[in-house]
PDB file of N, H, CA, C and O in Angstrom:
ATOM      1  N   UNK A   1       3.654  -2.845 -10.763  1.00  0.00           N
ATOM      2  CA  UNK A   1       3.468  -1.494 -11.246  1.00  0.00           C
ATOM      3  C   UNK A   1       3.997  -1.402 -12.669  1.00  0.00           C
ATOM      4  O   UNK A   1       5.069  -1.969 -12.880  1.00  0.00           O
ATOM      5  N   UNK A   2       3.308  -0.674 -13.830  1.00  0.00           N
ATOM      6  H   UNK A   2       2.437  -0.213 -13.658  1.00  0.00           H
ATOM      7  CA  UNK A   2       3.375  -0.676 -14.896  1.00  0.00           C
ATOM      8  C   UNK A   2       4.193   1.323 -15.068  1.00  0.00           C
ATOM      9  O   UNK A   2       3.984   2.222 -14.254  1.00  0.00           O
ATOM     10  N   UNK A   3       4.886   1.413 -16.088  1.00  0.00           N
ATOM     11  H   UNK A   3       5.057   0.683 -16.749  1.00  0.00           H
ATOM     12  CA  UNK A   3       5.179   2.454 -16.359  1.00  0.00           C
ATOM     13  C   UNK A   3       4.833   3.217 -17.511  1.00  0.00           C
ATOM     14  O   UNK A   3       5.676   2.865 -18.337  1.00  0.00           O
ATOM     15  N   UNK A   4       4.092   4.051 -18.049  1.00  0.00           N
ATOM     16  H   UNK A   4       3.408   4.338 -17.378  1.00  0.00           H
ATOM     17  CA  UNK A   4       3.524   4.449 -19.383  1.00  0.00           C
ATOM     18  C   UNK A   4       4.821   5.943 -19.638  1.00  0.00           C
ATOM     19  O   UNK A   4       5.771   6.366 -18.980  1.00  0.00           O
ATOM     20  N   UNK A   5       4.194   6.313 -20.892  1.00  0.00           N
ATOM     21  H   UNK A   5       3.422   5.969 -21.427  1.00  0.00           H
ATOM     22  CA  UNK A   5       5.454   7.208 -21.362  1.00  0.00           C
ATOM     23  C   UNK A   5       4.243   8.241 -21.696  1.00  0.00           C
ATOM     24  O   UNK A   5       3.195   7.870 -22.224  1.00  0.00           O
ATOM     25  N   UNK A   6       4.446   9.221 -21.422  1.00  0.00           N
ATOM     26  H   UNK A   6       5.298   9.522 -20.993  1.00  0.00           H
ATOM     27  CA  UNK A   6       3.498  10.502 -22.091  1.00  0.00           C
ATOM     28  C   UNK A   6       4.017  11.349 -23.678  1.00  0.00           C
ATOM     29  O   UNK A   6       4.996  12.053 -23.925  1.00  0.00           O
ATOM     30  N   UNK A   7       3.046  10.965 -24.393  1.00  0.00           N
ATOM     31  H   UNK A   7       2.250  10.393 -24.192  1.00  0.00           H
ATOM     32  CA  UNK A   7       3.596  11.160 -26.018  1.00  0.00           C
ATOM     33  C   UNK A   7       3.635  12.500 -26.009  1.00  0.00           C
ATOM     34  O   UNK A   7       3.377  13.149 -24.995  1.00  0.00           O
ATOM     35  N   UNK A   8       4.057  13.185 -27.472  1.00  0.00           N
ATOM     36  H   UNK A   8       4.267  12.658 -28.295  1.00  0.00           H
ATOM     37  CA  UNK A   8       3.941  14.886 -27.619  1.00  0.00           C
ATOM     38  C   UNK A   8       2.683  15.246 -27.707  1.00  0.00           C
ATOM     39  O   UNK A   8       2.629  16.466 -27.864  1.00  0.00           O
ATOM     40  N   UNK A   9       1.945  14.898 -27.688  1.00  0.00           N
ATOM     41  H   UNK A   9       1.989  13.907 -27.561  1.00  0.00           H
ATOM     42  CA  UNK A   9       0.223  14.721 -27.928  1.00  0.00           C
ATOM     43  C   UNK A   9      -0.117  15.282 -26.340  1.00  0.00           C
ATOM     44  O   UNK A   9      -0.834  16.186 -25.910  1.00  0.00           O
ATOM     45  N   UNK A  10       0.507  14.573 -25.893  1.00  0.00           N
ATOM     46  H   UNK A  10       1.089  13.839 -26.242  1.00  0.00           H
ATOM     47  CA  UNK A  10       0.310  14.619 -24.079  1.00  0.00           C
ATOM     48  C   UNK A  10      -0.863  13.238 -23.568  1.00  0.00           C
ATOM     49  O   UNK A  10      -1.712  13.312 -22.680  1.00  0.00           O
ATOM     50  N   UNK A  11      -0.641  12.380 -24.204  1.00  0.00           N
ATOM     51  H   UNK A  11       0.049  12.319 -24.925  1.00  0.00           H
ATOM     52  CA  UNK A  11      -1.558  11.011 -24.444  1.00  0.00           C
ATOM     53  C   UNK A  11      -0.747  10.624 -23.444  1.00  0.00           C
ATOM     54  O   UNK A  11       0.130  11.315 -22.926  1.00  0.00           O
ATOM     55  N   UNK A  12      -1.106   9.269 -23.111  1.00  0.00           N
ATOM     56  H   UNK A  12      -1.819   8.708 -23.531  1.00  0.00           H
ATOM     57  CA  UNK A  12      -1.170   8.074 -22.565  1.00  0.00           C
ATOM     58  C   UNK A  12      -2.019   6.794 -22.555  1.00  0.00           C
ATOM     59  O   UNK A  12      -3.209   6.726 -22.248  1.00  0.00           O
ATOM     60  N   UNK A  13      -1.133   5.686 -22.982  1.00  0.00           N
ATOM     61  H   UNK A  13      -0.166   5.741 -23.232  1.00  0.00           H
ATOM     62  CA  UNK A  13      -1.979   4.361 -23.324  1.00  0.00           C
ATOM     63  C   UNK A  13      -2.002   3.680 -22.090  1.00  0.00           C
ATOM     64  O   UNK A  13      -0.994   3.723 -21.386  1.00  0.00           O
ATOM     65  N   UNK A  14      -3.302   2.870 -21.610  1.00  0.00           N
ATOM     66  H   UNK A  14      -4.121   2.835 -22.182  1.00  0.00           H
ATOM     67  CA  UNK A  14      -3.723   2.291 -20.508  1.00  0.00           C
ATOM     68  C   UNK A  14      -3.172   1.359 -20.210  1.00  0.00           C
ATOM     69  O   UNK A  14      -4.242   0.752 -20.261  1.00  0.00           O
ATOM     70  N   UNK A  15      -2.211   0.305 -19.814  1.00  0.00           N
ATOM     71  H   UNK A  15      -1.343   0.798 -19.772  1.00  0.00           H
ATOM     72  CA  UNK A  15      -1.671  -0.552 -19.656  1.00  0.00           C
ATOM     73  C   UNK A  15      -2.951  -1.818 -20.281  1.00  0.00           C
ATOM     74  O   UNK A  15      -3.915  -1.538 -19.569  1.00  0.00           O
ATOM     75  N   UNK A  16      -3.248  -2.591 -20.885  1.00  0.00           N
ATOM     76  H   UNK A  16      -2.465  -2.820 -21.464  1.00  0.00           H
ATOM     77  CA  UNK A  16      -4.060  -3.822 -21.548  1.00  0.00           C
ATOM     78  C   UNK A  16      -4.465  -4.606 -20.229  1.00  0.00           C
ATOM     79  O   UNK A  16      -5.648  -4.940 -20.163  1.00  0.00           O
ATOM     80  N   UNK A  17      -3.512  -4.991 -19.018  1.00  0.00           N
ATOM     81  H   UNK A  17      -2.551  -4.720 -19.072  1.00  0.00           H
ATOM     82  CA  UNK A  17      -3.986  -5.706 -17.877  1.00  0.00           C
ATOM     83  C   UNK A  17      -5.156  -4.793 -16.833  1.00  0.00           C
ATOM     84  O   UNK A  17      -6.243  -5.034 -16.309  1.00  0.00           O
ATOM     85  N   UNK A  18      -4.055  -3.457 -16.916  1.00  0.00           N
ATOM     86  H   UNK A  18      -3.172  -3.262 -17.342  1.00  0.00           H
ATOM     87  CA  UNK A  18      -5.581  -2.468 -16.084  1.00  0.00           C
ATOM     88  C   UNK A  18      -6.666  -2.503 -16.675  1.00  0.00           C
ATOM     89  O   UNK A  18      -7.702  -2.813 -16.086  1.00  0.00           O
ATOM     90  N   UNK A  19      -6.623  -2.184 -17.974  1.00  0.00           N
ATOM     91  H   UNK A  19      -5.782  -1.932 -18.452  1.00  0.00           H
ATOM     92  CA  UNK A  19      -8.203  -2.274 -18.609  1.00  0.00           C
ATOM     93  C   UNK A  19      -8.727  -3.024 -18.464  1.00  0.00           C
ATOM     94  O   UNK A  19      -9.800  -2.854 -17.883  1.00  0.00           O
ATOM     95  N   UNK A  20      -8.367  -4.259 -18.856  1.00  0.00           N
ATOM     96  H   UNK A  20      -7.496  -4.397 -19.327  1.00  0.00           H
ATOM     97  CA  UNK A  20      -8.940  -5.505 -18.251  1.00  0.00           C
ATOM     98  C   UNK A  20      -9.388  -5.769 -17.104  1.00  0.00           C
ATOM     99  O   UNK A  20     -10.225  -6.667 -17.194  1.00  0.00           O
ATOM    100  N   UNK A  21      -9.240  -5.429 -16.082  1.00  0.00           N
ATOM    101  H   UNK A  21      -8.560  -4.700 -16.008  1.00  0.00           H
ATOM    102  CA  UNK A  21      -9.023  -5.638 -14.804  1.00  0.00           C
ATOM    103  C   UNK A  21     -10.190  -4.555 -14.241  1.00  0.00           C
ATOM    104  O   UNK A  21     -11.019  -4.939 -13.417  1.00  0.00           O
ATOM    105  N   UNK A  22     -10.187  -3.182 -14.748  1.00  0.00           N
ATOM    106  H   UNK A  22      -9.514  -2.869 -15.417  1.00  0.00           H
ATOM    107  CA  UNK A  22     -11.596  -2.585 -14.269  1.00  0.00           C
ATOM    108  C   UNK A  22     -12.448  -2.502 -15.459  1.00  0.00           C
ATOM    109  O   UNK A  22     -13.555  -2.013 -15.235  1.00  0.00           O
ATOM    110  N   UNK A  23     -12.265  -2.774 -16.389  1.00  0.00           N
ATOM    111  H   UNK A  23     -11.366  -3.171 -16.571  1.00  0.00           H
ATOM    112  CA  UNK A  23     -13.179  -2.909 -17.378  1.00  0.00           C
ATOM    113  C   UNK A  23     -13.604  -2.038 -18.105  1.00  0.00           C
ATOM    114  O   UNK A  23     -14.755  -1.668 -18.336  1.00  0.00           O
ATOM    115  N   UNK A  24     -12.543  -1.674 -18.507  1.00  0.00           N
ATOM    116  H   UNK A  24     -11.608  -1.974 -18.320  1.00  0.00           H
ATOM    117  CA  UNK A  24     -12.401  -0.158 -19.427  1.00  0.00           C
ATOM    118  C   UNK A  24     -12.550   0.080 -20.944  1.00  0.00           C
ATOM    119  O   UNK A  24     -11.421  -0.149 -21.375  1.00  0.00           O
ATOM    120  N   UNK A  25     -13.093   0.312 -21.658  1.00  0.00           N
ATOM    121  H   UNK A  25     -14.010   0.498 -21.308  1.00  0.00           H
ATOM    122  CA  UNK A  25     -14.020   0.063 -22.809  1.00  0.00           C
ATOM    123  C   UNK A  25     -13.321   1.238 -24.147  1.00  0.00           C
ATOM    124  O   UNK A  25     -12.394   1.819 -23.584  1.00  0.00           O
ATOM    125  N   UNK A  26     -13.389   1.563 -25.070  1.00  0.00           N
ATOM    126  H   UNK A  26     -14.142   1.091 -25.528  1.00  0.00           H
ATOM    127  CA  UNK A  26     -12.688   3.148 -25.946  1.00  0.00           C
ATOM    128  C   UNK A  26     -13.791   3.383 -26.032  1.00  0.00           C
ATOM    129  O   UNK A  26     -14.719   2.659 -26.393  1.00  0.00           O
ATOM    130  N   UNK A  27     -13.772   4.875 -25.563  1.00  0.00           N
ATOM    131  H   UNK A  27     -13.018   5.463 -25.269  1.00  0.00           H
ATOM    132  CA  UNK A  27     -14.370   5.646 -25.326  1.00  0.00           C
ATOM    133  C   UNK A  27     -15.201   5.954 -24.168  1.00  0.00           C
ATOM    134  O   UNK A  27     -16.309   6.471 -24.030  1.00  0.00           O
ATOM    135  N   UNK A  28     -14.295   5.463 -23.353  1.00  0.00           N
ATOM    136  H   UNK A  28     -13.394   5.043 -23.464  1.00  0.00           H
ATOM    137  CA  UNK A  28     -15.121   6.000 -21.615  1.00  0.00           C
ATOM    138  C   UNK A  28     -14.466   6.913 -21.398  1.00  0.00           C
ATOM    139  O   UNK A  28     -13.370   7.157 -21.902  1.00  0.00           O
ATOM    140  N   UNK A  29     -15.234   7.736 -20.373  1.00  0.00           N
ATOM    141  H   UNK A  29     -16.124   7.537 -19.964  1.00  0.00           H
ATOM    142  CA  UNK A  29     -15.155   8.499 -20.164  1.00  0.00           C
ATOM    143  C   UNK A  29     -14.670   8.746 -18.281  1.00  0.00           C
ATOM    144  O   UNK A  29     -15.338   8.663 -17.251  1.00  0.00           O
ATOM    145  N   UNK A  30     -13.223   9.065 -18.544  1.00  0.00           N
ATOM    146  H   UNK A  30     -12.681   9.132 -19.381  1.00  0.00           H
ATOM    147  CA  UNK A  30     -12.416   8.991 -17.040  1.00  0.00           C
ATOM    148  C   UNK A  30     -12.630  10.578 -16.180  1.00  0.00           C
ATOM    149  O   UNK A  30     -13.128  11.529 -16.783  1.00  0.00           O
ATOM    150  N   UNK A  31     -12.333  10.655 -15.208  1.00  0.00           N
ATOM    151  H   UNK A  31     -11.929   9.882 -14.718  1.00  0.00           H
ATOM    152  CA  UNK A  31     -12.177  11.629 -14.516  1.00  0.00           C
ATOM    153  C   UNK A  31     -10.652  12.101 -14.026  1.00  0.00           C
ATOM    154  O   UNK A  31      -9.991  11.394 -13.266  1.00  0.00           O
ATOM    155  N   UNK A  32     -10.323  12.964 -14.377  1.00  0.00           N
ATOM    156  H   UNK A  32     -10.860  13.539 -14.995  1.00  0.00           H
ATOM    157  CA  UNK A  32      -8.846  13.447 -14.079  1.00  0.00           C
ATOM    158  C   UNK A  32      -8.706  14.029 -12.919  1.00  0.00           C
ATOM    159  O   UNK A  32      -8.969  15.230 -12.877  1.00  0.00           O
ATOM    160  N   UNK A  33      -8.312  13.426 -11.827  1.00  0.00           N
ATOM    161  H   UNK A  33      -8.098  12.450 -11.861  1.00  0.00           H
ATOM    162  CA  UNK A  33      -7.309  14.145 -10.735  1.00  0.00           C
ATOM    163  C   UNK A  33      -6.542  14.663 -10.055  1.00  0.00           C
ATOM    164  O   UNK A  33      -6.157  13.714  -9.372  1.00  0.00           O
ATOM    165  N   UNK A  34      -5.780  15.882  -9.578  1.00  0.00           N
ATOM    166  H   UNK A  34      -6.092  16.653 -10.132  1.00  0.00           H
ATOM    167  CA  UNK A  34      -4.771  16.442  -9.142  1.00  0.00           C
ATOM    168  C   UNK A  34      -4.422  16.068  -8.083  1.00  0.00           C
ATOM    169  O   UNK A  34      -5.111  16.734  -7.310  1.00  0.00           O
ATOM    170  N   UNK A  35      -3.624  15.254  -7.347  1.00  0.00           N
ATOM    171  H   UNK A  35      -3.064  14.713  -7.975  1.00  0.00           H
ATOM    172  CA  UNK A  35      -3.927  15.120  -6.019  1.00  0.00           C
ATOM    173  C   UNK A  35      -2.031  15.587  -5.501  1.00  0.00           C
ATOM    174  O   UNK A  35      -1.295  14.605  -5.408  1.00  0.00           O
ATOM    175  N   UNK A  36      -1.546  16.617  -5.283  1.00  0.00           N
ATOM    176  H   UNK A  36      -2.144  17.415  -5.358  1.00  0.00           H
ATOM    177  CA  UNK A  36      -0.482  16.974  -5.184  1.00  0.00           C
ATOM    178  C   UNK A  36       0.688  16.649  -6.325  1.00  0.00           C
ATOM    179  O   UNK A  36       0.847  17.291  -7.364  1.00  0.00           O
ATOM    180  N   UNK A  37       1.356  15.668  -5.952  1.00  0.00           N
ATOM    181  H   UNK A  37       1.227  15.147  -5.109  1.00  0.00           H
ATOM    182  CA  UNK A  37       2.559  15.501  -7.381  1.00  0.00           C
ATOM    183  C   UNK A  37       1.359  14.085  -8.042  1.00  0.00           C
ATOM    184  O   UNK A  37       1.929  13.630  -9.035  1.00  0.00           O
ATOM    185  N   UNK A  38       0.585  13.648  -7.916  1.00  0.00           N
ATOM    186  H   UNK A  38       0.122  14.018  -7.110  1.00  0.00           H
ATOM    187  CA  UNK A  38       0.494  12.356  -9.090  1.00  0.00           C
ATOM    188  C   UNK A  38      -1.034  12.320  -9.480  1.00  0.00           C
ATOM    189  O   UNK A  38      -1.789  12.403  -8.511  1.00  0.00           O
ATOM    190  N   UNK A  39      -1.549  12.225 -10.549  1.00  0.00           N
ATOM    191  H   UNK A  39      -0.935  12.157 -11.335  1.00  0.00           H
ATOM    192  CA  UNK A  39      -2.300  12.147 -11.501  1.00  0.00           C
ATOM    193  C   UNK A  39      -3.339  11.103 -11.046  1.00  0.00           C
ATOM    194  O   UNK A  39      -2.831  10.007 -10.811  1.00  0.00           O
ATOM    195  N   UNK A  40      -4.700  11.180 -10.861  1.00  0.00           N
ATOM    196  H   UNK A  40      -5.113  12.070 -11.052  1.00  0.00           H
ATOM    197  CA  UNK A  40      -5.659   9.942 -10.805  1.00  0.00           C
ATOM    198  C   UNK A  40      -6.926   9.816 -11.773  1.00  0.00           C
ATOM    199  O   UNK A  40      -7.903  10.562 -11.709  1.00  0.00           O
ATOM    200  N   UNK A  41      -6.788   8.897 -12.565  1.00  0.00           N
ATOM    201  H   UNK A  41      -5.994   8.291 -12.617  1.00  0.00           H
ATOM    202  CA  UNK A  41      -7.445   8.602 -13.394  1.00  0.00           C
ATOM    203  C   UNK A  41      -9.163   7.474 -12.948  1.00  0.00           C
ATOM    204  O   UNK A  41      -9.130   6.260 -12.744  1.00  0.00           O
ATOM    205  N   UNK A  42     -10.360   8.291 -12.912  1.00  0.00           N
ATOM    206  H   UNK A  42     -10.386   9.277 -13.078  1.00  0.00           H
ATOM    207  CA  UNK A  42     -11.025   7.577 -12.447  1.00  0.00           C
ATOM    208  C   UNK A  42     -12.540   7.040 -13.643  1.00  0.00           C
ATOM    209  O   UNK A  42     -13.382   7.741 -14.205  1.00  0.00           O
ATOM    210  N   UNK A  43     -12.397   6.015 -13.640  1.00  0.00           N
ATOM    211  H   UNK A  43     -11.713   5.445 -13.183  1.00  0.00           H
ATOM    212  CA  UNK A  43     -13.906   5.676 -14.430  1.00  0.00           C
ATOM    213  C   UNK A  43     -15.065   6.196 -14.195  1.00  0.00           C
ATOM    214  O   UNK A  43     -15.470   6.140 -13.033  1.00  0.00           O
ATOM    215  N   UNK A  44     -15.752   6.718 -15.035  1.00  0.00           N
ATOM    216  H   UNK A  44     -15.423   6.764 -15.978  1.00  0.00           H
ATOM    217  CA  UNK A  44     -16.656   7.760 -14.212  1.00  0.00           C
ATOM    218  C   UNK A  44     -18.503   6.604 -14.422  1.00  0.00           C
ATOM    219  O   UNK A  44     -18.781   6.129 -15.523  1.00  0.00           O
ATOM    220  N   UNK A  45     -18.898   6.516 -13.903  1.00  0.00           N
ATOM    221  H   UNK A  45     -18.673   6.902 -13.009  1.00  0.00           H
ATOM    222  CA  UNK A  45     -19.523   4.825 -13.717  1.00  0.00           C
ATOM    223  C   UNK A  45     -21.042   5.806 -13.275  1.00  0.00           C
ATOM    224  O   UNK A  45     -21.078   6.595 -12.331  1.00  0.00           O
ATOM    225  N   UNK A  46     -22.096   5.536 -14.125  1.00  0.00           N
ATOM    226  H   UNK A  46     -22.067   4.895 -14.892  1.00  0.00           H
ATOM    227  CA  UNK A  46     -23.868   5.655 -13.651  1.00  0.00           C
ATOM    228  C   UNK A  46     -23.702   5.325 -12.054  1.00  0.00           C
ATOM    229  O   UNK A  46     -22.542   5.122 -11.696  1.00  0.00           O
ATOM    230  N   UNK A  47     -24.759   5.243 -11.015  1.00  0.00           N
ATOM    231  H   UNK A  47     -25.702   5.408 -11.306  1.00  0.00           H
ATOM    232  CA  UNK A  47     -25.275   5.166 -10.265  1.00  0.00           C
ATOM    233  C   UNK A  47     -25.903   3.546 -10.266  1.00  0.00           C
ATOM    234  O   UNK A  47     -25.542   2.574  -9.603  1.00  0.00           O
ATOM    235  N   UNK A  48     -26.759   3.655 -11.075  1.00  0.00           N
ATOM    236  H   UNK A  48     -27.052   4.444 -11.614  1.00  0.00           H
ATOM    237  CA  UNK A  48     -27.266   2.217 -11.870  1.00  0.00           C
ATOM    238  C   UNK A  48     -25.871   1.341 -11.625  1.00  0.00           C
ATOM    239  O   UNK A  48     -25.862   0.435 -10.792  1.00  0.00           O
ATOM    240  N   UNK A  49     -24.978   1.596 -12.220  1.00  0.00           N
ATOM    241  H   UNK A  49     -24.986   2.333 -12.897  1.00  0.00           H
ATOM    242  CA  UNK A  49     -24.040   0.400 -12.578  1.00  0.00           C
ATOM    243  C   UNK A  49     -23.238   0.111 -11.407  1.00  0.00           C
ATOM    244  O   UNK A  49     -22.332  -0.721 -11.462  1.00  0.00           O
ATOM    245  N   UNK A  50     -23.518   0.747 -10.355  1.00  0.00           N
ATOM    246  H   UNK A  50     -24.254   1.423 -10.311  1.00  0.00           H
ATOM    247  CA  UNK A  50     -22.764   0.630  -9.141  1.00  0.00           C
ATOM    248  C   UNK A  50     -23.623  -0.042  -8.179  1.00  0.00           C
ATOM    249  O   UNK A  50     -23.129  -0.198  -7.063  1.00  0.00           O
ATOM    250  N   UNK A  51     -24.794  -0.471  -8.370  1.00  0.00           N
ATOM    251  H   UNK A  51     -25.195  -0.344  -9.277  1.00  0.00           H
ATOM    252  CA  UNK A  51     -25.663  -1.339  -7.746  1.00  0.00           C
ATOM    253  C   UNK A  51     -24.899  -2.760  -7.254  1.00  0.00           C
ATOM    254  O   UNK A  51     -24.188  -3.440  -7.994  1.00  0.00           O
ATOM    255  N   UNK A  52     -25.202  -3.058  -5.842  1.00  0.00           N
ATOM    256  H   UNK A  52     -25.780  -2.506  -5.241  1.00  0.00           H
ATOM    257  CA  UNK A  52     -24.360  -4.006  -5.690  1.00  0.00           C
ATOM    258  C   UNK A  52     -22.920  -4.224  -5.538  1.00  0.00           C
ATOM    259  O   UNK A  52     -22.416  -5.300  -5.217  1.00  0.00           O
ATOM    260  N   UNK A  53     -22.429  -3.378  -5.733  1.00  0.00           N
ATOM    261  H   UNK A  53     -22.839  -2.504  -5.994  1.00  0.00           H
ATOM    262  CA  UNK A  53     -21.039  -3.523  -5.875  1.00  0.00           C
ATOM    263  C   UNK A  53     -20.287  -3.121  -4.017  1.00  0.00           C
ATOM    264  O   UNK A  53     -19.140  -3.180  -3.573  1.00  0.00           O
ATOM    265  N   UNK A  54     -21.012  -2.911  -3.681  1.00  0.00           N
ATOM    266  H   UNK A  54     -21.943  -2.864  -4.043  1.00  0.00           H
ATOM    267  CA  UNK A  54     -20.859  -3.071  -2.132  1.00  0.00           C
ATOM    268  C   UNK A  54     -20.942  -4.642  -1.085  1.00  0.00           C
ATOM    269  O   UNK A  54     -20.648  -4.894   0.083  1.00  0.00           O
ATOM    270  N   UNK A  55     -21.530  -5.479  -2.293  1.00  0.00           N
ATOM    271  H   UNK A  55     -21.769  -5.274  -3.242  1.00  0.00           H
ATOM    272  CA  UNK A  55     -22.203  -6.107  -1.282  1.00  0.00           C
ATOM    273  C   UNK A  55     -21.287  -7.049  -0.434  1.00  0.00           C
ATOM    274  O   UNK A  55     -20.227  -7.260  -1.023  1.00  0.00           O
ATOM    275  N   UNK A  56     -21.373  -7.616   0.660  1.00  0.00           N
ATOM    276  H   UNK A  56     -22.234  -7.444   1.139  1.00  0.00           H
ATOM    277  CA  UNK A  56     -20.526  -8.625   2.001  1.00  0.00           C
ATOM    278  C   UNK A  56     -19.565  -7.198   2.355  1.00  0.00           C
ATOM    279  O   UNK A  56     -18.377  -7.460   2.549  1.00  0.00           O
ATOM    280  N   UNK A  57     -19.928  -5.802   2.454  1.00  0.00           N
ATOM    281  H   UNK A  57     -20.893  -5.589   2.297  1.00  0.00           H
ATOM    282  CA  UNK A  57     -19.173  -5.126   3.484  1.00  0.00           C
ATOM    283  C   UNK A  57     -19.641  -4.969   4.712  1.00  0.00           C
ATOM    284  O   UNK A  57     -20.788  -4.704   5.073  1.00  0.00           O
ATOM    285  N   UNK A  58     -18.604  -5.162   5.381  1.00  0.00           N
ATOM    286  H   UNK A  58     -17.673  -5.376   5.088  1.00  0.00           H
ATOM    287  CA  UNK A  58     -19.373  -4.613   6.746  1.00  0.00           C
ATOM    288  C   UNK A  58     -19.663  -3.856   7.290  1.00  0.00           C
ATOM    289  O   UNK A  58     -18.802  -2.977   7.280  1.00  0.00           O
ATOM    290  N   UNK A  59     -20.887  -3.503   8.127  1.00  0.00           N
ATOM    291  H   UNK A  59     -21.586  -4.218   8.135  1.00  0.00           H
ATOM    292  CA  UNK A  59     -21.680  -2.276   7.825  1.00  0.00           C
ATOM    293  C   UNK A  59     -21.832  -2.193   9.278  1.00  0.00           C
ATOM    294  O   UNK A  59     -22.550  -1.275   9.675  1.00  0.00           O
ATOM    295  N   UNK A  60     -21.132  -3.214  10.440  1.00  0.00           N
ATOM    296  H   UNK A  60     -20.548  -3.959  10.118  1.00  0.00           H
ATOM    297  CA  UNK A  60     -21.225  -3.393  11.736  1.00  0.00           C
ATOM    298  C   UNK A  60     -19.946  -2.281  12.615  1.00  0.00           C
ATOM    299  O   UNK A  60     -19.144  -2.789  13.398  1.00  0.00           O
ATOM    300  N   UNK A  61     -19.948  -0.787  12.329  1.00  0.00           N
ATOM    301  H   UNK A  61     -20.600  -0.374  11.693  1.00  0.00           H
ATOM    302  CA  UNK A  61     -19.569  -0.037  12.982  1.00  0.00           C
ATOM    303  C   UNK A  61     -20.338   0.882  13.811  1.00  0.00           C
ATOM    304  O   UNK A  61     -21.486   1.303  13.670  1.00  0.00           O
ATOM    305  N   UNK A  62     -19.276   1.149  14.894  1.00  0.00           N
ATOM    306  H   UNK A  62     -18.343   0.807  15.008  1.00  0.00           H
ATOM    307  CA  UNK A  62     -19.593   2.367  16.026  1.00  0.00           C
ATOM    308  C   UNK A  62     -20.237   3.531  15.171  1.00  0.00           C
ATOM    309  O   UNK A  62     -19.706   4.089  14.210  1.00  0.00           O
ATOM    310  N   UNK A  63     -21.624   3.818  15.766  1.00  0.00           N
ATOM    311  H   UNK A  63     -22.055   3.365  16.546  1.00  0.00           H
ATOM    312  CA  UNK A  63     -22.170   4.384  15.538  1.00  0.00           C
ATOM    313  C   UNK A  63     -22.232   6.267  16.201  1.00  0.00           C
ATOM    314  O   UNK A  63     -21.489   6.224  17.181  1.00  0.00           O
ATOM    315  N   UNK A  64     -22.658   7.442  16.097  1.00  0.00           N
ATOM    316  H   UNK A  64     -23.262   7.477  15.300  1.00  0.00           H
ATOM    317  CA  UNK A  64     -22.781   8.368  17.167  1.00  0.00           C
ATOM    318  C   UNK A  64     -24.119   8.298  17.472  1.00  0.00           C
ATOM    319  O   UNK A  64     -24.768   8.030  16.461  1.00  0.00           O
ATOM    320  N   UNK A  65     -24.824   8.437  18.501  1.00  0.00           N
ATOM    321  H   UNK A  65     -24.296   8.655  19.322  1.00  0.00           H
ATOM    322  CA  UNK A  65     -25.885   8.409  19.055  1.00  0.00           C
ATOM    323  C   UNK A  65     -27.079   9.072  17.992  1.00  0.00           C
ATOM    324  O   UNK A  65     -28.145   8.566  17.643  1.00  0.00           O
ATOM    325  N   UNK A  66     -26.567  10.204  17.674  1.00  0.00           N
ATOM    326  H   UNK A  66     -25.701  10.615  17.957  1.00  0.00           H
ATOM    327  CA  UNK A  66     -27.547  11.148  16.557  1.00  0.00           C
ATOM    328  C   UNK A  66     -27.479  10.457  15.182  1.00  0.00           C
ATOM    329  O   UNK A  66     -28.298  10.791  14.327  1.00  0.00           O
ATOM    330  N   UNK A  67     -26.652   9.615  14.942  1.00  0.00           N
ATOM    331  H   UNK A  67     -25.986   9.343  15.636  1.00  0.00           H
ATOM    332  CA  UNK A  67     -26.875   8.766  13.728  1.00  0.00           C
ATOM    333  C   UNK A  67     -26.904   7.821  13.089  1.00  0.00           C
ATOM    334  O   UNK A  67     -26.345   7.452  12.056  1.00  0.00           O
ATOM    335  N   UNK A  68     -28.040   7.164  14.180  1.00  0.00           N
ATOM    336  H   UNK A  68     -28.493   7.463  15.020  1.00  0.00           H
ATOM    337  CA  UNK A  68     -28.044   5.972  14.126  1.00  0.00           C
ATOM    338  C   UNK A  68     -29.387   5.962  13.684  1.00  0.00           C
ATOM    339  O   UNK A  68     -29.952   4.894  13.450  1.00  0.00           O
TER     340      UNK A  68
END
């Protein structure tokens, strides 16, 4: 776990290994989250670019009768 500092700006710099790691570019464009006390920062990613990115899950669950 990495620790960042929030400037007077109210900025924050990305840690260099996270970016790396999801592939985070200047000037993307994140999604900000509230989720009680902590902050979630999400890549906000086309449809297109998410092709595949599922693939070898397993998809072999209990089903309900109506939706199958």
């Amino acid at each position: 776990m990495q620790a960042v500092k929030l400037s007077p700006k109210f900025q924050v710099v990305i840690p260099q290994a996270v970016r790396e790691a999801l592939g985070l570019v200047a000037g993307e464009t994140l999604q900000v989250i509230q989720m009680e006390n902590r902050i979630e920062l999400i890549p906000m990613r086309s449809a297109k670019s998410l092709r595949g990115s599922l693939r070898g899950m397993n998809t072999d669950v209990s089903r309900d009768p109506d939706r199958v």
